[in-house]
N, C-alpha and C positions, 0 to 999 in steps of 0.2 A: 932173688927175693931179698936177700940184704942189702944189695944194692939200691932196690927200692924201697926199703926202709930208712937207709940213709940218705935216701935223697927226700923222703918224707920228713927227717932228722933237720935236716939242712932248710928245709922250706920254713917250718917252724920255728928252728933261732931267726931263719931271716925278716921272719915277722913282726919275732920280740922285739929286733935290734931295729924296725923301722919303727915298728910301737915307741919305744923309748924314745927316738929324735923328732916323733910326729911332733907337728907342730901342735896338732891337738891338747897333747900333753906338757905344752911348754907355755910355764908362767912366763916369761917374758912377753910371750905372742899375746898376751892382754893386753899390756901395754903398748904395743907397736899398732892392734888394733886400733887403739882410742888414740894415738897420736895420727894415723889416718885416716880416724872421723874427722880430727879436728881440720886437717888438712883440705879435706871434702868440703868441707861447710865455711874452712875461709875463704876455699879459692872461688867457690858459688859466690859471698860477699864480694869477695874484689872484684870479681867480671862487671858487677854494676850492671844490671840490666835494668831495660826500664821499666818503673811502673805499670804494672796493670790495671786494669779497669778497677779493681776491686781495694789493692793499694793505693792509687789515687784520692778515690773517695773518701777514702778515711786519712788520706795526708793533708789531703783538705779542709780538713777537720780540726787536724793539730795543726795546721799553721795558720791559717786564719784565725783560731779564737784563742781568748784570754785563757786562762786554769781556772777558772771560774766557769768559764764558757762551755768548758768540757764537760761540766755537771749536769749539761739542759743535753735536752734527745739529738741525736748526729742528725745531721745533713746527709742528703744523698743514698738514703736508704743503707744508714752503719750502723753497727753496734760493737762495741767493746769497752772492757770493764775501765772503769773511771781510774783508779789507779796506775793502770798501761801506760791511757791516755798520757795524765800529768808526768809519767816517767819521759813519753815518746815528746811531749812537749819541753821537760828540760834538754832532751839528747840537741835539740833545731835549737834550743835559744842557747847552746854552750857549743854545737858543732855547725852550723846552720842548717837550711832549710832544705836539704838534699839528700840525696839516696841514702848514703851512706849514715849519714845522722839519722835518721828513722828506721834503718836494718841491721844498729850498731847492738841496742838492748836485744832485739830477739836473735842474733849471733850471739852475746854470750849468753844468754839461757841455753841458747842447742850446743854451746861448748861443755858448760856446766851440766846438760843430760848425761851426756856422756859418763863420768865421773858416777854421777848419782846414781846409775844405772848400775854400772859395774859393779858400787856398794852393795846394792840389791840384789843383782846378780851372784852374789858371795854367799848371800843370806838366804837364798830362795831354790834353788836350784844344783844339782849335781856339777862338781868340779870340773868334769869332763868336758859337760854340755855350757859352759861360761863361756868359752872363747865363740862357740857359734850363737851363740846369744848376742855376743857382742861384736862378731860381724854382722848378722842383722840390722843389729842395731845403728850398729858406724856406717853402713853403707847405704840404710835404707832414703831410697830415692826423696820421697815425702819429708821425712825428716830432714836431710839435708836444704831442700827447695826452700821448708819451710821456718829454717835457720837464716835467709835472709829476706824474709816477707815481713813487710810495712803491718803486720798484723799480730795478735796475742797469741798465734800458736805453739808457738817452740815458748810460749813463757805458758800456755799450759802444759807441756808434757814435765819443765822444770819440775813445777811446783806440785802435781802427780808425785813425782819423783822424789821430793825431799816428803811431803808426807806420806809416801808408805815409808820411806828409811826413818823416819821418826818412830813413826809404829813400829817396825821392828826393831828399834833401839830400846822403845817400851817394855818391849818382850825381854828380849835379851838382858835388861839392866832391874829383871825380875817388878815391874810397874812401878819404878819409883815417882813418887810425885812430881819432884822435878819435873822429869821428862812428861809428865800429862799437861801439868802446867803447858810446858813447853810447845806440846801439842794442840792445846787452844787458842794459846797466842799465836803460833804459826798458820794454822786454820784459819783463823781470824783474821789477818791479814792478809791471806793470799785468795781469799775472796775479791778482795779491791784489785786484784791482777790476772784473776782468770775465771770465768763463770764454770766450767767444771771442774774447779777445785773443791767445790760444795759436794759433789757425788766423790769425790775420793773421801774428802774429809770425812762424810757421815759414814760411809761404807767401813772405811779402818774406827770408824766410834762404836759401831757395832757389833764388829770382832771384839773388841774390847772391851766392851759392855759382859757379852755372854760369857766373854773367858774369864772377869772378875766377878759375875754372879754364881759360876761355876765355883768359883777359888773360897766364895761366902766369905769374901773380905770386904767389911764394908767401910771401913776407910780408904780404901781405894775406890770404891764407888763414888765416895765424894769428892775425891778428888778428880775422878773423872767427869762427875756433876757439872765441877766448877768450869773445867774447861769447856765440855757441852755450851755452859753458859756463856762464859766469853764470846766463842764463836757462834752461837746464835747470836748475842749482842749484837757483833760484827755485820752478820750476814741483814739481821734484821733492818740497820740502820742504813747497808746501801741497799735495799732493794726499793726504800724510801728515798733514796739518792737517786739512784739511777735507774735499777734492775723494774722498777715498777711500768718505767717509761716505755722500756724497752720490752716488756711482755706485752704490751697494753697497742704496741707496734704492729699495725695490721697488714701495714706495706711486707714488712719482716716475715710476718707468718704466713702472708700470701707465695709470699717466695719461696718458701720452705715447704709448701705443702703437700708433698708428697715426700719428703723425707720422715716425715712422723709415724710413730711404729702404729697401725690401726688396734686403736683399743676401744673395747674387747675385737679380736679377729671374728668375724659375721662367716667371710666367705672363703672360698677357693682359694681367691685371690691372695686376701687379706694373709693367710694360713704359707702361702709362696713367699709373701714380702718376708717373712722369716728368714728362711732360705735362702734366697737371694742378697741380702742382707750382710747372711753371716759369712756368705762365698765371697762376694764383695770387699769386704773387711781386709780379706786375705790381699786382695788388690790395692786397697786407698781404703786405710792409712797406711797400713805393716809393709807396702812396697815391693810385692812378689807377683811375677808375674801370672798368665795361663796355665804355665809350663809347670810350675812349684805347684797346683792350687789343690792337684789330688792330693800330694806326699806332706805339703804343709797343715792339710786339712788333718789328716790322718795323723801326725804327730802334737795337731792340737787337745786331738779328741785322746789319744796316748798320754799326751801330759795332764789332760785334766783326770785320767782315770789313777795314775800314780800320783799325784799329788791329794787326792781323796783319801788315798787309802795309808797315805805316810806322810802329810803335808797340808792337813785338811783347814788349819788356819791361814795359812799361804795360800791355797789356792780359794780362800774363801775371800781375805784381803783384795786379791786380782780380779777377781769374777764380780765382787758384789759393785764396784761403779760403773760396771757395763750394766750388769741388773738395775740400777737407779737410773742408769742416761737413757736405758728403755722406756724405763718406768715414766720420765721426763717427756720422753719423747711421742709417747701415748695422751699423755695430760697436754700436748701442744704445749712444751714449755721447754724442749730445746730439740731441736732438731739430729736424728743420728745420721750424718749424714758425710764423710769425706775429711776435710780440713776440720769440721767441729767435733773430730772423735779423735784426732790426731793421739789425743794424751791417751785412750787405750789400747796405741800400738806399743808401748813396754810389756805391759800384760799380758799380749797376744805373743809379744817374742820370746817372754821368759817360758810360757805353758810351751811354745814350739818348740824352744830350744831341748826342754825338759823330756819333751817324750821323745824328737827324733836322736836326743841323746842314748835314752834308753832302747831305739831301737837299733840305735849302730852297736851297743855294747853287747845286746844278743847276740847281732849277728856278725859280731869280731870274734865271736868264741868257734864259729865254722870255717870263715874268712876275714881276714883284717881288711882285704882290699876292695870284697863287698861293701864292707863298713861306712867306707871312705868313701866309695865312689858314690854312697847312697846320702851321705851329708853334702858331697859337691852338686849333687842332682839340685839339693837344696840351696847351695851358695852359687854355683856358678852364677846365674843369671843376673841376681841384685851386683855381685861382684865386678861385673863385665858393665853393668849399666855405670857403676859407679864410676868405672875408672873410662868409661865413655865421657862422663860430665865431666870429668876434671880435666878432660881437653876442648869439648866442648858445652858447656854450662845449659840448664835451662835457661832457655828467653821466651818466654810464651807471647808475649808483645809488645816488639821493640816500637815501639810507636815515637818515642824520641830521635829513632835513629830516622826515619821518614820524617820526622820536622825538621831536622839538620839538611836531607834535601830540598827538601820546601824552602828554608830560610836561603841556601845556595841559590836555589831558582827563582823562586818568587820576585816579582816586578811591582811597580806601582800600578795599583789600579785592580789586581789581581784580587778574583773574588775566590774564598776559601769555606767549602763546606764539610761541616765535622757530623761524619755517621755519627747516628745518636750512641752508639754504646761504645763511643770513642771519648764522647764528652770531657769525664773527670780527668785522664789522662792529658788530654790537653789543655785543658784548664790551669794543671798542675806547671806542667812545660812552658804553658802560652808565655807564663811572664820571661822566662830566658829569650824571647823570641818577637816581643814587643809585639804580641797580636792579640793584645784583651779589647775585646770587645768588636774587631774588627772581621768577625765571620758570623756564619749562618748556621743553627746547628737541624741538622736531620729531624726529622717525622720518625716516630718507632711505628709501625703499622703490622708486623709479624704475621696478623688475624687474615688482613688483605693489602697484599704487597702491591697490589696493582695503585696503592697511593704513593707509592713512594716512585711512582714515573710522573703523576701529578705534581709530587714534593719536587721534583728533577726539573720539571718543566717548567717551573718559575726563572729557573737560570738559564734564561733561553735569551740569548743577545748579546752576550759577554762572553768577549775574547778569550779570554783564560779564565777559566773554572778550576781549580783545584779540589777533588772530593778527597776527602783521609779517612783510612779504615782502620781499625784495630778491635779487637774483642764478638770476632764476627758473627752472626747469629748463624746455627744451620740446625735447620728442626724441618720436619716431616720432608728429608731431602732435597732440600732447598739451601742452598748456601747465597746469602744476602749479598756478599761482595759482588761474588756472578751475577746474581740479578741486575742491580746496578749498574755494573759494567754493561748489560747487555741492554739497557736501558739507554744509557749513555751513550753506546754505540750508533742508536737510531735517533736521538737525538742532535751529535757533534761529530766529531772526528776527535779523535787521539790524539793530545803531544807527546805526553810524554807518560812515562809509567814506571815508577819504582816501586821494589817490593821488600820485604826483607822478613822476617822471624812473624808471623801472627799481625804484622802490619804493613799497608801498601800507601799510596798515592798516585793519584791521576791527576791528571791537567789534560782536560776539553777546552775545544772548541766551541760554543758554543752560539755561535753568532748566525749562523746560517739557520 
């Protein structure tokens, strides 16, 4: 019996003394964290992949027109806030007109989350539960991808980011003027660089509205007046700039249309779209896979119930711009939907961090090794993926690297046709490759495919045919590339076929 008391004796220091050195508990491992975020998200930058369909478009955008030009409605079915815009347009006219120059600003935005995050992370959440908030954070896949995308995302989640840490600097420095000032002018400007910076903005004005009507101080009301005012200014005068153009955009809305939350929910259906939704969320944006989506779910709903009952302006700050982007998103006026919700995956990882924190510390008090194994449950997967991409990076469609074959091969006389939703992409590249104007671009026909062996059969007589594919469609089981190949097949013969990352080329026959 005493034996096995002291070896119960013995199991228990050996606990403490792992307690003590866990990394959990060690302030440094914050910082070694965010030093391989940042790692993450340069080495995605420097791989330089190519443009995709959706990048393209909107590169097209900024280098083609004047800073004037950028004030009128995008081309190519785009939208982003006019301020980006003229940012992404000095990056090309001081770095020039290439990858790197267009994926340089929203690289350091997703450097600078990092940072921001952690601020917030200090402020919002249990000490314990920071450092898994901020592998989350650092590792999360989305966030990294979208730290070197030709697009506003990683400059919304920034700007998220700096105005709740205003707000809580409000708090903390007991409402001083200053800092509301500060907060309308910040507001105010970060409308002209990210379209939901407007639901964080109003959301933290509302917190602070009720917390100084509660306080019955009403010089601070006026000075929150004033800022209100600013940043309505602000927001008012670009949606007569830009924002009006772009609501008013039917292409835009059409394509979005089933990302919008059904307001009022009618049906069954409608009532699921919730649900599915907020399962989803866990997937794109926050970057967790299948495997996480019970235990991540469960530690959402954990931290929202602890933070209610000890944290009720915290958790009202994070929850009320998802409640507005719904609200948004009902009124057909922004879409909730993936990459456009990016900026409430902070939110969702400080509420996760918070409760699966709280429920590793219950259950360290039975088992320490429980504890742990039940946070890796929660890390391993994002961790593993991360340090996958840092050997092998996203490419979703290397379509440049399929021009570089084509410009190797290609002959005089050589007729080149570009799948339609390959378009932007090569438009972009074409001029590296001196082929503007000198191809054919595809029929979209998705509704009845059997046009596009019609579209096919006009290039019947010609020696070499080169077809190029990237951004491929594949809806009701049907993948477009196959098609065509299979089209092509009964059409020509094969020369040659190269494939690579979400992008291919073919060179037919065609003469027979």
């Amino acid at each position: 019996m005493k034996l096995m008391e002291n070896n119960d004796n013995s199991l228990r220091n050996l606990e403490k003394r792992i307690s003590k050195i866990s990394l959990f508990s060690s302030k440094k491992l914050n910082w070694i964290i965010i030093g391989i975020g940042i790692i993450l998200r340069v080495a995605q930058f420097i791989y330089n992949r190519s443009l995709t369909e959706g990048e393209a478009a909107l590169a097209l955008n900024i280098v083609q027109r004047s800073y004037s030009e950028l004030l009128k409605p995008l081309d190519y079915v785009q939208a982003a806030p006019v301020g980006f815009l003229i940012l992404q347009r000095f990056a090309t006219n001081i770095l020039g007109s290439n990858e790197y120059a267009l994926r340089f600003f929203p690289l350091i935005a997703g450097v600078i989350s990092l940072f921001l995050f952690f601020e917030i992370a200090k402020k919002t959440i249990n000490n314990k539960a920071i450092p898994i908030a901020l592998i989350l954070f650092a590792v999360g896949d989305h966030l990294i991808y979208f730290a070197s995308e030709v697009k506003q995302y990683s400059s919304d989640v920034a700007l998220t980011l700096l105005l709740v840490l205003i707000t809580f600097t409000i708090m903390d420095k007991n409402f001083k003027a200053k800092y509301l000032l500060l907060f309308g002018f910040v507001g105010g400007c970060s409308f002209w660089f990210s379209h939901p910076a407007l639901f964080t903005f109003y959301a933290a004005a509302i917190v602070l509205l009720f917390t100084i009507i509660r306080r019955k101080d009403w010089n601070l009301f006026m000075w929150l007046c004033i800022a209100g005012i600013i940043a309505t200014t602000s927001i008012t005068i670009n949606y007569f700039v830009s924002l009006q153009s772009v609501s008013a955009n039917k292409n835009l809305s059409d394509f979005w249309q089933r990302s919008f939350m059904p307001f009022p929910p009618t049906t069954l259906a409608d009532i699921k779209w919730f649900g599915y939704v907020f399962l989803r969320s866990f997937k794109f944006p926050v970057g967790l896979s299948i495997y996480e989506l019970f235990l991540a779910a469960l530690s959402f709903f954990v931290g929202c119930i602890i933070m209610f009952y000890k944290k009720r302006k915290i958790l009202l700050i994070l929850i009320l711009p998802i409640i507005l982007t719904l609200f948004a998103s009902g009124l057909h006026k922004y879409p909730f939907e993936g990459r456009l919700i990016l900026f409430i995956t902070p939110f969702m990882v400080l509420i996760i961090a918070e409760g699966i924190g709280y429920i590793q510390r219950k259950m360290a008090q039975n088992s320490l090794f429980l504890s742990l194994a039940l946070v890796c449950i929660l890390l391993i997967q994002p961790v593993i993926l991360a340090g996958y991409r840092l050997i092998k990076p996203r490419a979703p469609e290397e379509l440049h690297t399929v021009m570089n074959h084509l410009n190797e091969h290609h002959k005089q006389g050589d007729i080149i046709y570009v799948y339609y939703a390959s378009l932007s992409p090569f438009q972009y590249y074409s001029c590296r490759f001196d082929y503007t104007g000198d191809y054919i671009i595809g029929i979209e026909s998705r509704e009845n495919p059997s046009k596009y062996y019609e579209d096919l059969q006009k290039l019947e007589g010609n020696k070499r045919v080169w077809i190029l594919f990237s951004h491929i469609a594949v809806s009701h089981g049907m993948d477009e590339e196959k098609l065509f190949v299979s089209y092509l097949n009964i059409l020509g013969t094969q020369l040659d076929e190269f494939k690579t990352s979400g992008a291919s080329a073919y060179l037919y026959d065609l003469s027979d």
